[in-house]
MITORBA-345241 format. One record per residue (C-alpha): residue in one letter; x, y, z. Coordinates in steps of 0.2 Angstrom, whole numbers, plus 5000, padded with zeros to 4 digits. Example, Ala and Ser with C-alpha at 12.3 -4.5 7.8 and 13.67 -1.06 7.14 Angstrom:
MITORBA-345241
A506249785039S506849955036
This chain:
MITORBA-345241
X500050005000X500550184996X499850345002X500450524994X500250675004X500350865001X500451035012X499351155012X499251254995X499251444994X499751575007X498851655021X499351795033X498351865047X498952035043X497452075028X496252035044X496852185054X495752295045X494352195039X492452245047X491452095037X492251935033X491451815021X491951645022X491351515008X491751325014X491251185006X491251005017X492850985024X493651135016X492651215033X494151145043X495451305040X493751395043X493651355061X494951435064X494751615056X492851605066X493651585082X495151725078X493651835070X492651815086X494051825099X495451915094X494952045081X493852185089X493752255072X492952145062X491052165065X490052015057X490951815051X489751745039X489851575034X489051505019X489351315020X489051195006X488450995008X487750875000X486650815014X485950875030X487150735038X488450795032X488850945040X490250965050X490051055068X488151105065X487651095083X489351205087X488951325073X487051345075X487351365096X488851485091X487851595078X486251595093X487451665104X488451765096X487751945085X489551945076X489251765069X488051695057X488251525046X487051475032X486951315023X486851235006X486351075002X486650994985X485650834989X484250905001X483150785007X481050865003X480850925021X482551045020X481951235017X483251315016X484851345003X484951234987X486251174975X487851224970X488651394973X488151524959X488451684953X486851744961X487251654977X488751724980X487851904974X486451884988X487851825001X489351954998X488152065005X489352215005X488852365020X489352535015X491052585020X491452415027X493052335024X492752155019X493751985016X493351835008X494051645012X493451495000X494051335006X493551154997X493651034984X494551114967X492951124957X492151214969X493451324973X493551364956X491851394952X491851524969X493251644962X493051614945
């Protein structure tokens, strides 16, 4: 048996986040990992940013990593909101559906005026690609 592994690709600083008042952050399955991380520096040790939003894309309800933690977090927290995506909802789910979009991301990246955002995408190579594409 053989097993090949790879680091993490691309670069990431803290530094851009010093300034940032909205962060968006697109995750899809477990490309939300690196995103549990930037929610609990947004919400702990950066005062200045004033909203996190998560937009996180499945393929089914079960699948969603951390939803008890998130949903408790965004109850909890006015600085923090997460929505989800499914791509293979079951008929009772009444929320988000499908893949991420042009108008998606439009209805999202909900820009305030005069805020200061950042956006993180974090998953599989299609979707990343389709995100910043």
């Amino acid at each position: 048996d053989h097993i090949s592994v790879s680091g993490p690709e691309g670069t990431f600083s803290l530094r851009p986040l010093r300034d940032v008042t909205y962060l968006f952050l697109l995750a899809a399955g477990t490309g939300f990992t690196p995103m549990a991380r930037l929610i609990q520096l947004a919400l702990q040790d950066i005062d200045t940013i004033r909203k996190t939003k998560l937009l996180f894309f499945n393929r089914r309800e079960e699948d969603i990593l951390w939803r008890c933690q998130l949903d408790e977090l965004a109850a909890n927290n006015e600085r923090f909101q997460v929505e989800y995506v499914l791509s293979e909802p079951c008929e009772s789910w009444t929320v988000r559906k499908g893949r991420v979009d042009e108008s998606m991301l439009k209805d999202f990246l909900n820009r305030p005026d005069g805020s200061k955002c950042y956006v993180c995408v974090c998953g599989p190579t299609a979707f990343t690609e389709l995100t910043i594409g």
